[in-house]
Every structure is written in C-alpha cells, then in structure tokens.
C-alpha positions as CSV (number, residue, x, y, z in Angstrom):
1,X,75.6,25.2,-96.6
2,X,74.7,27.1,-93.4
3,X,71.2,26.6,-92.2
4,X,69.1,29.0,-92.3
5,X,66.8,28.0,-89.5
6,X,66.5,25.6,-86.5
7,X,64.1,25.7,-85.3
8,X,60.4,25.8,-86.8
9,X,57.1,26.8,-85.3
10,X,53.5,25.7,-85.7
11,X,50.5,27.7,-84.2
12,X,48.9,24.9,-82.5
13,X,46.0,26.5,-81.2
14,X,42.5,25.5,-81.1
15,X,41.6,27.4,-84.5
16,X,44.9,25.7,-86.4
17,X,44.2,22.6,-84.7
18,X,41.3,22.3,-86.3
19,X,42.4,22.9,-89.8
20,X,45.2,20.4,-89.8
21,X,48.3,21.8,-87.7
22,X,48.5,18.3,-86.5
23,X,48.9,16.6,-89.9
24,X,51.5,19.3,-90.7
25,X,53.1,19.4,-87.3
26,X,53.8,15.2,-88.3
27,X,54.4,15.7,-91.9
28,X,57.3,18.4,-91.0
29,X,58.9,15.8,-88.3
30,X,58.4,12.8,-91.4
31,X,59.9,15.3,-93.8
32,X,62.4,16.7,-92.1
33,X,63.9,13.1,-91.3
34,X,64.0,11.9,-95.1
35,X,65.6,15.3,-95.7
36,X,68.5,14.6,-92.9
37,X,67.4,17.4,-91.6
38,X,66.4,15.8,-88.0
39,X,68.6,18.6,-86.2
40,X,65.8,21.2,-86.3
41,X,63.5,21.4,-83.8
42,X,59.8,21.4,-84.8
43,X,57.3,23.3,-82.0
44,X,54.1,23.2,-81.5
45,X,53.1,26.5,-79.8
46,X,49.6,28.3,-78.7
47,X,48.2,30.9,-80.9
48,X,50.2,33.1,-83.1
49,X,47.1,35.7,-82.8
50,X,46.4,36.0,-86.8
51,X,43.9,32.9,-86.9
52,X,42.8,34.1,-90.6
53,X,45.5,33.3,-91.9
54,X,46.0,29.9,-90.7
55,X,47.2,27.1,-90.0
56,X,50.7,29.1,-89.5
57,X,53.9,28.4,-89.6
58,X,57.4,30.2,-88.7
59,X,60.9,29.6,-88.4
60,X,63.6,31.0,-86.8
61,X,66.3,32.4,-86.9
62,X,65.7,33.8,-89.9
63,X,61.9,35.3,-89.2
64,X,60.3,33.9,-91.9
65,X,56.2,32.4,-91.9
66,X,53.8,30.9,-94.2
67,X,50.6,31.1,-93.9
68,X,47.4,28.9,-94.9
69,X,49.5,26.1,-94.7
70,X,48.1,22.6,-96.1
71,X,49.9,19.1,-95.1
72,X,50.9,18.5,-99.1
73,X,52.6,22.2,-98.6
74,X,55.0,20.5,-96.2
75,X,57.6,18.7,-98.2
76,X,58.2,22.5,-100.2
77,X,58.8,24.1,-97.2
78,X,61.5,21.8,-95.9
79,X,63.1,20.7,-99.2
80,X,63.2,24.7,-100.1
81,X,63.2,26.5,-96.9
82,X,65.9,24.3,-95.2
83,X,67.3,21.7,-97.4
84,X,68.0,24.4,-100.8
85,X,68.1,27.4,-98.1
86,X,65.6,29.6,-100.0
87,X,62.0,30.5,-98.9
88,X,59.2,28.9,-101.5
89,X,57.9,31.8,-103.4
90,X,54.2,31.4,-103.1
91,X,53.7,30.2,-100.2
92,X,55.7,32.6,-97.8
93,X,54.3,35.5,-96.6
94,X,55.3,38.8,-98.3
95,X,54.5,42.5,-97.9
96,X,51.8,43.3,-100.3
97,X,53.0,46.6,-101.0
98,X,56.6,45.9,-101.2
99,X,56.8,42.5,-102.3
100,X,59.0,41.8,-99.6
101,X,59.3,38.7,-97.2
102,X,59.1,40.2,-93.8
103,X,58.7,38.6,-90.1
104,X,55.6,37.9,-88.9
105,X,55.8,39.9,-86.0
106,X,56.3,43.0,-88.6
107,X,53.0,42.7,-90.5
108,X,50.5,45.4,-90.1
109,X,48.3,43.1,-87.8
110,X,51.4,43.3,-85.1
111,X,53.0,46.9,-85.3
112,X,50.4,48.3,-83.0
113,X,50.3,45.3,-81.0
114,X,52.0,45.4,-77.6
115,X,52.2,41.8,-76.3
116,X,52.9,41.4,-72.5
117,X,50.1,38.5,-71.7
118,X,50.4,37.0,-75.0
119,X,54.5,37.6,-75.3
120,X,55.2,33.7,-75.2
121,X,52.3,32.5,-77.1
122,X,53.5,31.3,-80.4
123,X,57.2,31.0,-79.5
124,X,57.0,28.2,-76.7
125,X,55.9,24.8,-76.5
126,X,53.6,25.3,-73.9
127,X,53.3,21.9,-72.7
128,X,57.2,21.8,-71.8
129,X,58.2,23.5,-68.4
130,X,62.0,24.0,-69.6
131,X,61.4,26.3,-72.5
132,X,58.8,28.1,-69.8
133,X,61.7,28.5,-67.5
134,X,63.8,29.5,-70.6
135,X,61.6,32.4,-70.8
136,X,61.4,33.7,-67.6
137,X,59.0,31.2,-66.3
138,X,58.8,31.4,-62.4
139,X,61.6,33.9,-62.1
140,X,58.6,36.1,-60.5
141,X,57.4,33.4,-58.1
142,X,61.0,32.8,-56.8
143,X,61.6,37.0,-56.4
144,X,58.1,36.9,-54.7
145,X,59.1,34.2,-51.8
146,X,62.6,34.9,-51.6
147,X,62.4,38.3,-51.2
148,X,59.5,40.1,-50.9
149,X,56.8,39.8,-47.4
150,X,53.0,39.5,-48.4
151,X,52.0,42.9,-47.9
152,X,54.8,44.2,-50.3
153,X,53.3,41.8,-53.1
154,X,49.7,43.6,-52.8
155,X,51.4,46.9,-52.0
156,X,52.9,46.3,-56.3
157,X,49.7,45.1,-57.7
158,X,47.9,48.1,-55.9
159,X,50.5,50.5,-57.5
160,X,50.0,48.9,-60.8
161,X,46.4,50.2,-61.2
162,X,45.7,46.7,-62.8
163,X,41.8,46.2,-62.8
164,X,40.3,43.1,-63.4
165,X,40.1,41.7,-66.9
166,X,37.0,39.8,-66.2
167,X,34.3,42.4,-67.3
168,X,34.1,44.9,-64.6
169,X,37.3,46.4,-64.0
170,X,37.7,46.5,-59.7
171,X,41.2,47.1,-59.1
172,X,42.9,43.9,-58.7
173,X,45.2,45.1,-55.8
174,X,42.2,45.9,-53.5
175,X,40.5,42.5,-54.1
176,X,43.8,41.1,-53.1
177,X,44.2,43.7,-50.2
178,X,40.6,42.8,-48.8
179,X,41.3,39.0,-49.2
180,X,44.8,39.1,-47.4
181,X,43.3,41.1,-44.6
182,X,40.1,38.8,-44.3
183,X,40.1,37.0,-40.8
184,X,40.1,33.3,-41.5
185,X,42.7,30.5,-41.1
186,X,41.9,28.9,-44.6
187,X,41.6,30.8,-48.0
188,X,41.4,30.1,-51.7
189,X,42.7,31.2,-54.5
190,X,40.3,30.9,-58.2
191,X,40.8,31.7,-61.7
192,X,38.0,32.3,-63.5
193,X,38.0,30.3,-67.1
194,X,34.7,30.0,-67.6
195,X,34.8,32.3,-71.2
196,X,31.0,31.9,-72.6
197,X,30.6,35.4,-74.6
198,X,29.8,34.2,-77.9
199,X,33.1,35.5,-80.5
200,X,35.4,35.2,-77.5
201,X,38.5,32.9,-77.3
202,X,41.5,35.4,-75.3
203,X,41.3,32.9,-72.2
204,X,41.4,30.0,-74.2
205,X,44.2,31.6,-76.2
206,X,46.0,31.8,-72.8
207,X,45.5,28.7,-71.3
208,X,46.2,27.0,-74.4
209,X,49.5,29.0,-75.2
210,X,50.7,29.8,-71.8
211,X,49.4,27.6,-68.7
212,X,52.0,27.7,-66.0
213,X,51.8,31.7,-66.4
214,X,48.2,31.4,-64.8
215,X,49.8,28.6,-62.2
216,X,53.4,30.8,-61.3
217,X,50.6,33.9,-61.0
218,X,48.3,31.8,-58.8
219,X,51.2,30.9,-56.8
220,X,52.1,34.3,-56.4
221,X,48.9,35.6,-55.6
222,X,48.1,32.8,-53.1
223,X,51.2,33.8,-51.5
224,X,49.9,37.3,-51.3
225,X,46.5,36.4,-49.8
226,X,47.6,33.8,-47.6
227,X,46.4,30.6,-49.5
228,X,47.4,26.8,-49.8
229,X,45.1,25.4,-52.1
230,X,43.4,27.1,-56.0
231,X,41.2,25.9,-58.1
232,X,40.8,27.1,-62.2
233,X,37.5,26.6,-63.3
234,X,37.6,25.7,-66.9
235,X,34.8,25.2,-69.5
236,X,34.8,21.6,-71.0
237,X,34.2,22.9,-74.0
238,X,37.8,23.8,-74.2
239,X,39.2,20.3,-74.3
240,X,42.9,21.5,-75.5
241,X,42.8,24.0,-73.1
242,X,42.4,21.4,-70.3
243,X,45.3,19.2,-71.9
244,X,47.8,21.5,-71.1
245,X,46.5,22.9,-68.1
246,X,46.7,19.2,-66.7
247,X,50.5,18.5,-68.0
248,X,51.1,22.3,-66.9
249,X,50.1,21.3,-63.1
250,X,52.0,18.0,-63.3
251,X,54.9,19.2,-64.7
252,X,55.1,22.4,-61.8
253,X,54.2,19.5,-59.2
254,X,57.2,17.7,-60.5
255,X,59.4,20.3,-60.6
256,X,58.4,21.9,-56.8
257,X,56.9,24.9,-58.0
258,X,53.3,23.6,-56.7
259,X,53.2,21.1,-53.5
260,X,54.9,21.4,-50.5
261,X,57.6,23.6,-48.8
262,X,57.8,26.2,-52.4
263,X,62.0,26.7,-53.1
264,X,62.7,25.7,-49.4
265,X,61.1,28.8,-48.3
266,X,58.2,26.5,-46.3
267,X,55.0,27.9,-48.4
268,X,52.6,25.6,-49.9
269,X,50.1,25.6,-52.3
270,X,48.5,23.2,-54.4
271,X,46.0,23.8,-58.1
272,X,43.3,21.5,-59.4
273,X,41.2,21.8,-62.2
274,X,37.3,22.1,-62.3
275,X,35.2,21.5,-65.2
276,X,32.3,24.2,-66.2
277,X,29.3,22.6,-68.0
278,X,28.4,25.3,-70.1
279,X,26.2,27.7,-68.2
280,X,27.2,31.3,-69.1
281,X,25.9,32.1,-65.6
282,X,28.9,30.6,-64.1
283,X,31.3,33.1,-64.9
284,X,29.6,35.2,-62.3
285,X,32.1,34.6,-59.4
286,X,29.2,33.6,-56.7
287,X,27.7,31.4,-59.3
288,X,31.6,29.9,-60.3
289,X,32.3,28.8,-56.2
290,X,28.6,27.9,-56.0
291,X,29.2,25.1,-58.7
292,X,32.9,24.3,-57.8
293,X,31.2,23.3,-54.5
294,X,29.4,20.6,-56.5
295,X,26.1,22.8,-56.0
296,X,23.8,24.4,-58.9
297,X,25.7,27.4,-60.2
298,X,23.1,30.0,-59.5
299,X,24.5,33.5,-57.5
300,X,24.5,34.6,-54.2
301,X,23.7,38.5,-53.1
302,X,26.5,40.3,-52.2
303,X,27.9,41.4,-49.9
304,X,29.9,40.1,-48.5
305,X,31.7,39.7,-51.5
306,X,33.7,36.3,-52.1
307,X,37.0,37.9,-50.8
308,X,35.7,38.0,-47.7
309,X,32.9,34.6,-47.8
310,X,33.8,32.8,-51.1
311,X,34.5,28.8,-51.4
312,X,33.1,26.8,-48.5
313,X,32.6,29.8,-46.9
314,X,36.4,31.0,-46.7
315,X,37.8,34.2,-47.8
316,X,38.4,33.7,-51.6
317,X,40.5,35.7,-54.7
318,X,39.1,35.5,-58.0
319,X,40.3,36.6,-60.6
320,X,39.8,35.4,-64.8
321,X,43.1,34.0,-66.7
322,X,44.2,37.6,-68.4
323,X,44.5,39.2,-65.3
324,X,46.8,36.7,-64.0
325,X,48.6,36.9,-67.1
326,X,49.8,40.1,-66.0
327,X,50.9,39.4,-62.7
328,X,54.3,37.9,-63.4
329,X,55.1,41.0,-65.5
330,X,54.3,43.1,-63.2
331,X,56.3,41.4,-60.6
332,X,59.6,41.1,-62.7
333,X,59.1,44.9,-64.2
334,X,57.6,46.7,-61.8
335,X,54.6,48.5,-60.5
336,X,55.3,51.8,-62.5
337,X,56.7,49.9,-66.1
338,X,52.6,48.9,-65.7
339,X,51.5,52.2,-65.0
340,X,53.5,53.8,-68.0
341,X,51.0,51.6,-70.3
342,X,47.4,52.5,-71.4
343,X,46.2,55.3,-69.6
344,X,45.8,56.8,-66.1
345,X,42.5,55.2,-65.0
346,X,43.1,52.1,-67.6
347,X,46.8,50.7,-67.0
348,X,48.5,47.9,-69.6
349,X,47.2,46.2,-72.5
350,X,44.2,44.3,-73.3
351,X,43.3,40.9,-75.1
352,X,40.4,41.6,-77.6
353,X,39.3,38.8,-79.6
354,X,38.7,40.8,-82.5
355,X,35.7,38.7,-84.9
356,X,32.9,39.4,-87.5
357,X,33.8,41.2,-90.4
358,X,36.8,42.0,-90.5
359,X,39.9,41.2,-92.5
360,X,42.2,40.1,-90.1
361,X,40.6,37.8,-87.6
362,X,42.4,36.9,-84.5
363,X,43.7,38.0,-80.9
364,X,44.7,41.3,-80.7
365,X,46.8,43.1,-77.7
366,X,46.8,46.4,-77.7
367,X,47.6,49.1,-74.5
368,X,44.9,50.7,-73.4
369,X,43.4,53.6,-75.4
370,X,44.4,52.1,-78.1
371,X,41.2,53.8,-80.7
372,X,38.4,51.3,-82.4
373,X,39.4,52.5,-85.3
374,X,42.9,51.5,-85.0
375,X,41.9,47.9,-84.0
376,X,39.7,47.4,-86.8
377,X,41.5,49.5,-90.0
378,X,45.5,49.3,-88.7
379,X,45.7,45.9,-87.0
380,X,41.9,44.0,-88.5
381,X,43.0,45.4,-92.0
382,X,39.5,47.0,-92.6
383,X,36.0,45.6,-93.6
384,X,36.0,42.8,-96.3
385,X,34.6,43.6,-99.7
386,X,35.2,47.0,-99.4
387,X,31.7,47.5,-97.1
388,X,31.1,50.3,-94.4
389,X,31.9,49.8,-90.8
390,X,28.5,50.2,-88.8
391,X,29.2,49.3,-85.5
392,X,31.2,47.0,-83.0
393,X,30.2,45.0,-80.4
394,X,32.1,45.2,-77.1
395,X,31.7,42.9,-74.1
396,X,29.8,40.9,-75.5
397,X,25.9,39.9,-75.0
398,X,26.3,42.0,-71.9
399,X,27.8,44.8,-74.2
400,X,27.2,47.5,-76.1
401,X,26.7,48.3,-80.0
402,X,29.4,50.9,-81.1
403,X,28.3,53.1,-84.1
404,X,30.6,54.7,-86.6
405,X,30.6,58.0,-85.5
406,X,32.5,56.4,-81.9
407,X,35.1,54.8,-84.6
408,X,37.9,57.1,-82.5
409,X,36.8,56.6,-79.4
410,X,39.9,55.1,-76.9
411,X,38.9,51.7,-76.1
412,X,39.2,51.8,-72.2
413,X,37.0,51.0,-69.1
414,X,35.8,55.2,-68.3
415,X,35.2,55.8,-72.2
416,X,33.2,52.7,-73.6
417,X,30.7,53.4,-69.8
418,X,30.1,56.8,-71.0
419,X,28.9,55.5,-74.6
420,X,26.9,52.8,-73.0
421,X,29.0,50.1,-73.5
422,X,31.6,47.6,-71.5
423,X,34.8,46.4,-72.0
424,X,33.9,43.0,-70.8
425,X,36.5,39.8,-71.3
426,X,37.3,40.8,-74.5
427,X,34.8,40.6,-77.3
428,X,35.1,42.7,-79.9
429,X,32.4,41.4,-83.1
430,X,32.6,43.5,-86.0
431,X,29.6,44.4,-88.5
432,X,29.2,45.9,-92.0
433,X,26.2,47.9,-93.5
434,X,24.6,44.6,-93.8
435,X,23.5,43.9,-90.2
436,X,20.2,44.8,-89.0
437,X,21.0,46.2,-85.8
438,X,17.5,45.0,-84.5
439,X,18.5,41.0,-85.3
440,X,21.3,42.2,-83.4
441,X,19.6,42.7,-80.0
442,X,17.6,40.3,-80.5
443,X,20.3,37.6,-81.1
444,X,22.0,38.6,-77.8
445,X,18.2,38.8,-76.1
446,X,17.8,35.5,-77.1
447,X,21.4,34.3,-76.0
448,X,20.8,35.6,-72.2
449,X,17.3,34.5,-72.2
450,X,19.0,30.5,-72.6
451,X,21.8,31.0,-70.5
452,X,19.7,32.9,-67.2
453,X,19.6,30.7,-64.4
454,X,15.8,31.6,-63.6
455,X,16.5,32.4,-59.9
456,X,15.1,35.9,-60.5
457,X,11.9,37.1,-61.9
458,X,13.4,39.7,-63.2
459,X,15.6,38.2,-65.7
460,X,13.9,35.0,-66.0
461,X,10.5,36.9,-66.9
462,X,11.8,40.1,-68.3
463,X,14.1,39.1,-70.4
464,X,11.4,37.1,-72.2
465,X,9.0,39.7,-72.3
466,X,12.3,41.9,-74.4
467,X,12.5,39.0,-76.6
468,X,9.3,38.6,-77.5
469,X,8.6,42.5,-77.7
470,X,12.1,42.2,-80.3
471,X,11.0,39.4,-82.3
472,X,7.4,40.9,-83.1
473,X,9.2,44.0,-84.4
474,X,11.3,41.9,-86.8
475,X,8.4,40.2,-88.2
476,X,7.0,42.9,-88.8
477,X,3.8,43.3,-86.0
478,X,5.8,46.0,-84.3
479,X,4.2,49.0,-82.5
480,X,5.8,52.2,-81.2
481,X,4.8,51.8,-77.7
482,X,7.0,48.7,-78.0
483,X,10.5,51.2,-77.7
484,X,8.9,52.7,-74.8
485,X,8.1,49.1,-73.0
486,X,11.8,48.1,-73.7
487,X,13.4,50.9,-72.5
488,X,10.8,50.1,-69.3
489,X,12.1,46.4,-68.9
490,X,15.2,47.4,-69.6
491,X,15.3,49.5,-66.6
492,X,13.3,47.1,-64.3
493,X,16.2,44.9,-65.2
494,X,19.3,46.6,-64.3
495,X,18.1,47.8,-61.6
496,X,16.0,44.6,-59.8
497,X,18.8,41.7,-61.5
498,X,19.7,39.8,-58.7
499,X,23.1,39.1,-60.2
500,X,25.8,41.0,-62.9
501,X,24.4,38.8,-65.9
502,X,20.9,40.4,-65.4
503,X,22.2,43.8,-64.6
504,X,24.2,44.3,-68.2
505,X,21.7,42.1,-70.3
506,X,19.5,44.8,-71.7
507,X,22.7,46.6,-73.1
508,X,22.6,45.4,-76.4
509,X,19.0,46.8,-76.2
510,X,19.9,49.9,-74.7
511,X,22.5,50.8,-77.3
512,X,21.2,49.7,-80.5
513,X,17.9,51.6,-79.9
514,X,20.2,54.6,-78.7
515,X,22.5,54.7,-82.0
516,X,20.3,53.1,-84.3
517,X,16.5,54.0,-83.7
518,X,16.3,54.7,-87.2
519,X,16.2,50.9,-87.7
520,X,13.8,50.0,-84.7
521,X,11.2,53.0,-86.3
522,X,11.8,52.0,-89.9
523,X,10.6,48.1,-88.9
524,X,7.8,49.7,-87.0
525,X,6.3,52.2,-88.8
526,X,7.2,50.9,-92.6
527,X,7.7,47.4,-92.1
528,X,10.8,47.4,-94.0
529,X,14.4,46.2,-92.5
530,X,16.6,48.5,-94.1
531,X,19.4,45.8,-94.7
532,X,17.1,43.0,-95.8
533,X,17.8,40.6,-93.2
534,X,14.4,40.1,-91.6
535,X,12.7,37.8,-93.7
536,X,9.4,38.4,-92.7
537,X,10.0,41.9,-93.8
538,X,11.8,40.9,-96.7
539,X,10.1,40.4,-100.8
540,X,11.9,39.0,-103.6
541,X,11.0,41.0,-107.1
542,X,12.0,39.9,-110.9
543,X,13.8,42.5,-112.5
544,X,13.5,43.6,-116.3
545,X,16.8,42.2,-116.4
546,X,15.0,38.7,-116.5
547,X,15.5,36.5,-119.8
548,X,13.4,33.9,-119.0
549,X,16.2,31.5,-118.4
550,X,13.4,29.2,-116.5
551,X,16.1,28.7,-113.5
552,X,14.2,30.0,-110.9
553,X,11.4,28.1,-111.2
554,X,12.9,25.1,-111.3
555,X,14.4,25.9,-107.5
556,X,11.9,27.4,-106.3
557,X,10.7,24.7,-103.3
558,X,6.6,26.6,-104.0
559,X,6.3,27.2,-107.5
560,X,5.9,30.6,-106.4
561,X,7.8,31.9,-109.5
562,X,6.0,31.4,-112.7
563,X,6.1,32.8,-116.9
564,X,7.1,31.7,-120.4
565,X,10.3,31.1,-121.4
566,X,12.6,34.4,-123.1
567,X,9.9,36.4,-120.8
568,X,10.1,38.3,-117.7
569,X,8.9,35.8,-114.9
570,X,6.6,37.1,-111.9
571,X,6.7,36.1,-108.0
572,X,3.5,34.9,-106.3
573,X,4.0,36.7,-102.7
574,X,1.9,34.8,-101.5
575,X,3.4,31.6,-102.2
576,X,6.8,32.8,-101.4
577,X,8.8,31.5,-98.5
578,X,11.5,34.2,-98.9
579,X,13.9,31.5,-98.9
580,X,16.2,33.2,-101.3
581,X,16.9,29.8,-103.8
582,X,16.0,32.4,-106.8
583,X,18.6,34.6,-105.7
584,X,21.3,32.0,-105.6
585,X,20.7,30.5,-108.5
586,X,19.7,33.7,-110.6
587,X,23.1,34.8,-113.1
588,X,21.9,37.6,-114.6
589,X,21.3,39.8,-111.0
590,X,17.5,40.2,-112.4
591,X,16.1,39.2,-108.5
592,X,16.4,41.5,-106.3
593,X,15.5,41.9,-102.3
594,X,12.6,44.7,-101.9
C-alpha cells in the first residue's frame, strides 16, 4: 500500500518541549522502526504557533495533525496513520463544525494568519542548515553580495517602510542609513534578544524555530552598514533558544556563510552570542551594549544614538530578532511586495504573542491592521467559558489597557498611540470581566518597580510612590486625591525618565484609570472591587442555600465559620482571612463573594 506520509513533524518548541515532545519525538523514531517504517522522516521543528493545543504533531504529504499528543498516543498514530494508512479517529484534529479532518494550516487559528517571519517555523528542522538552504536559506545573502552595492541594500529596506519591531517603531532603513554613513573604520552589528515583557515568547519563537534567518539577515545587514563582527544578545532564560543559536553559528561557520572572504566575494563577518541575566532594563539598546561590554546594564542619554556611538564606542545597528526576520524577505521579494502588506504608515505583518484568556493561545502573525477583534474572536477563538472581553493589554508592562469599546480598532503603530497604548515586541494579554483593572496596574507597577535599574530618581523613586499610592487603593485605604497624585507621577515620569523603560512605565496607569475610572472610584469611594479580586475588599457570606453540611468549618484554617448542623452557618468577619477554602469546598454554591 502507498504511504500516505513521509515525513512527520513535531512542534519542538519551548512550550511542547515542556510537555513531552521529546518522549514522543523518541517513541515515533522507536515505533516507527518496529513498524518497518524507518523510511519516514521524523522532524523536530520550532513552534507550530497554536501552543494550546499542544504537544503537536503533523505529517505530510497528506496535511494531517494531532493535537495534545501524549507519548502512549504514539504507537496509534504510526500503526494507524502509516502502517494501516488511516488517520486515528480521536485523536486527529477535525473541523468542529464539519466533522472533517482538515490541515492544520486551514483551521480558524491560521486563515487570517499571514506568515512571512514565522513561514518556516514548524516545517524545518531548525538545527539542520540543509533543510534551511532547502527553503530559501541564504539565497538573499548571496543576491545581496553578488549583486547588489551597500547603498542599494539600505536604499530597499528604506523603500520597505519596515519600522523596528522592537517597541518603538523607527524606520529600520534610516537606522541603517545613519549607521552606514557614520564615520568610523570599525562598526557592529546587534540583535536584540533580550524578550522580558511578561506573556511574551515571539523572539524566542524565532530563535528557537528559525536561527540562521536572524544570522543570513545579520550578514546582510552588516554588509549594508559596513560591519565585520555581531553580536545577539540573548536571555539565559531561553536555554533552547541558545542551543540552536550556537549549532546555527557553527553550522553557517562551517559552511562559509560566516567567517572570512563571504562566497569569494572578500566580505567578512563573524556572530557570537551573549548571554542577558535577566534585567528587563537590558532590552533598552544603551543598556544591551552597556552590558555586552561586560559593564552594569544601566542606559546612556542619547544622543548620539548607538548608530552613530554604540559598542566600544563604534557606530552600531541594533535591531531585535523579528525585524531581522523580515529582512531576507524583503531582499528576495522586494521593497514594494513589503509595502503592499499592512498599511501605509505600518508595512508587513506582526508577531503577537497572543496570552490570557483566550481560547487559542499561541503566536499569531497577522499584517498590519489586522482589528483586535479579529485577533482575539477569528484567530484566539473567543473568551473561554463564554465570559466578556474587557480589555487587552498591548506592549506589555510598558503598554496600554485596551477596553471593549476599541475591540475594532486596527492594531498598528499610529492607531494603538492615539488610544494610549504601544505596540511594543509583541504582547498581547487578554482579560475577561473578571480582572480588576486596578490589580492590573498595579501588577505591571510592581513589575517595573523590580526590574528599574535605580540610575534615576525618577523611576527609581516614582515608580514606588505609584505603587504604593496603587496598593493602598486595593486594600481598600484609598483616597480621591490619590487619581490626581498618579496622574502627577505619572507625568513627572514620562517626561524626567532618563531612559525608554521609565518613559512608557506609567502607561498601564495612564490607561486603565482613562478607560476604567469606574473601577479606581468604586475601590475609593465604596470600598468594593467590583470583580472580587481584591481581597482586602473582598467578604465571604453564607447563603440560605446552606444545609448545614458542616464542610466549611472543618476547612476553614480560623474557625471563622460556625452553626449547628442541617442549619444555616454564619461567618465571623472578623476572624476571616478571605482565603476562599469555604468556597472551594462548598457544593451546594451557598458561599458567595460580597
């Protein structure tokens, strides 16, 4: 009998790693060999993108996948899939509303996807140069030196309109432009991996899935600029990431694409790897080539900017991994294929790592003015347990809260500025009607208030004074001149922060009092969180619906719960830790939040 497939795929990103792709990457090769079915190729790939539904599986030719995959699944898949030639009902993936088995590319998580960045992710092995090279891998590097002079390379990313990916959006052709022109006989060329907004895994996604896409693009752009020597500044805490960035170096070393005399042409240019120990503050470029120096990653004023005074005092191009995701693309399609995607001041796609509650976890790419509402209804599949959307948060800690009533705004860089909000790297954490949007500024408060370096008073000081204004509201001791002193700090900040961390930090402040004031005036003026999640604010009640089952009590860690059995018990509130045991263990839904 014909085979049906030959080759099979399994998402071997960070989030499948985690949950066993490893035992069923080795299970399918064990399998496959007592099936004498060792002529199919098993691949372990980056991330497929729909991380809820793994660990993932796929096989090709014939498009099938299966999702949630457990090592015992294994042996069904191959004695089925490849040995009887008939995908195992139950555990592949099938349309809910027509029953059918359908590719996983055709699901209602891709169909509004466009993927240029993430194209190869989840259909290469990413830690084998050939199957790069079999897709296009370094056909843009070899264009780029064989036929093109510097100035035409930046003359194409200009054209583009490709802006940064990073957070703020400067057109990546002028910071190339500026760094090519920059006097100096030695000049560097970064990529910024330092990924620390909490939710957000694109860059990991890419350097896990597709490595020597950032290293051809480095190339390219060192070309451009003028530069023998890059660095990518990667955060430890992405040890897989760092795996295959390191075989990704070797094996372009090996192969000429990095080292010496580039194709014969007589370019050079050489990549290492630095490691980031975990301060967010390092994704700030002056901060990145302050600690890539060996120094303490704290910034630098600008200007100049690190085009023109960067590493070791050398001109220097930075830019983060998605934006030299693009470069080869661009290269290979052209300057005006790019333009014709997204909009006019927002060109080609972008990476959101879409979190939070929402059905369909995952990495999304979508072009450019793509709505919110698309992202998180067509492609995230809508809130879980049929709750309300109440708001999105974009960019994150330096972001802004999105309300529902901005569900259809286009997500690009002019339209989420004029609602207060950033695009960012990436982040994009979805809530339900059970988030107090006041925990919520006060959990991103208290994440920049950890990560600030302290070189300025007015983050390292006002920054605390917004936490500790935020944290007396949710406990309750709130005042109302305490929306007036944050919209004050908040001001002081952005405009004294001697860096971009500093400058964005009270946004999360900013937005949530201007969409959700409601919220800040009904902790203030009735002591009440409307959601319940403030526990100082928070009372547990016995309903009438009470038997007298005596189960509370018994958990209750106080004895704040007390009555006679069959009868209605009573809470002592003054006992009560508002720990919410009763709750849990309560089956008759007689306790209720008050």
């Amino acid at each position: 009998m014909e085979r049906v497939c030959d080759r099979i795929y399994v998402c071997a990103g960070t989030g499948c790693m985690s949950v066993k792709a490893q035992a069923i990457y080795d299970n399918l090769l064990s399998e496959l060999e007592a099936s004498g079915c060792q002529d199919v190729k098993v691949v372990k790939t980056g991330c497929f993108g729909l991380c809820s539904l793994g660990p993932l599986v796929a096989t090709k030719p014939d498009n099938c996948f299966y999702p949630n995959v457990d090592p015992d699944d294994v042996a069904r898949i191959v004695q089925g899939h490849l040995v009887d030639g008939i995908p195992v009902d139950g555990l592949v993936y099938k349309d809910s509303s027509t029953g059918q088995t359908i590719p996983l590319f055709e699901t209602d998580f891709y169909k509004k996807q466009m993927r240029i960045v993430f194209d190869r992710c989840g259909s290469m092995d990413p830690e084998d140069i050939d199957d790069y090279l079999a897709h296009d891998g370094f056909k843009a590097l070899e264009k780029v030196l064989l036929t093109m002079s510097r100035e035409e390379v930046v003359e194409v990313i200009k054209a583009s309109g490709l802006r940064g990916r990073g957070g703020a959006g400067f057109p990546a052709g002028r910071k190339w432009e500026v760094t090519l022109n920059a006097p100096g006989d030695k000049k560097y060329v970064i990529c910024n991996g330092d990924e620390g907004d909490p939710g957000a895994f694109m860059d990991e996604g890419l350097m896990e899935g597709d490595p020597l896409a950032i290293i051809e693009a480095m190339a390219i752009a060192a070309y451009a600029v003028g530069s023998d020597e890059g660095f990518i500044y990667v955060r430890a805490e992405y040890p897989l990431a760092v795996h295959r960035l390191t075989i990704a170096i070797d094996q372009a070393r090996e192969r000429g694409y990095l080292g010496n005399n580039i194709m014969g042409t007589g370019f050079s240019f050489n990549v290492s790897l630095r490691l980031g120990a975990g301060a967010f503050v390092c994704g700030e470029t002056t901060a990145m080539v302050r600690s890539i120096e060996g120094l303490r990653g704290t910034p630098r004023l600008k200007p100049p900017s690190s085009a023109i005074k960067g590493l070791f005092g050398c001109p220097t191009l930075i830019n983060n991994v998605e934006t030299y995701a693009n470069i080869g693309r661009i290269i290979l399609n052209g300057a005006e294929w790019f333009r014709s995607i997204g909009t006019e001041g927002s060109t080609g796609t972008k990476v959101f790592a879409l979190t939070g509650n929402v059905v369909n976890v995952g990495l999304v790419e979508v072009p450019m003015g793509t709505t919110l509402r698309e992202i998180v209804f067509d492609i995230g599949g809508g809130i879980p347990e049929g709750r309300r959307f109440k708001a999105a948060q974009s960019g994150g800690p330096s972001g802004g809260c999105i309300p529902e009533e901005h569900l259809d705004i286009p997500i690009d860089f002019e339209s989420l500025s004029s609602i207060g909000s950033i695009m960012g790297s990436g982040g994009l954490v979805i809530m339900d009607d059970r988030t107090c949007m006041v925990s919520i500024a006060k959990f991103f408060t208290e994440f920049m208030v950890e990560e600030s370096c302290g070189k300025c008073p007015p983050c390292r000081i006002g920054l605390v004074r917004m936490l500790e204004i935020l944290e007396r509201i949710t406990e309750g001791e709130g005042r109302m001149r305490d929306l007036d002193e944050l919209e004050e700090l908040s001001e002081m900040i952005i405009e004294m922060s001697f860096c971009g961390l500093g400058q964005t930090a009270p946004n999360p402040v900013l937005t949530t009092l201007m969409h959700f004031r409601d919220e800040y005036l009904a902790h203030i003026v009735e002591k009440r969180c409307p959601t319940g999640a403030c526990c100082a604010l928070l009372s547990y009640e016995i309903t009438e619906a009470c038997n007298g089952c005596k189960k509370c009590p018994r958990v209750c860690p106080t004895g704040a719960i007390s009555g006679k059995k069959k009868e209605r018990h009573v809470i002592d509130q003054s006992k009560c830790t508002k720990c919410g045991a009763c709750l849990d263990e309560c089956r008759y839904d007689a306790i209720i939040k008050a």
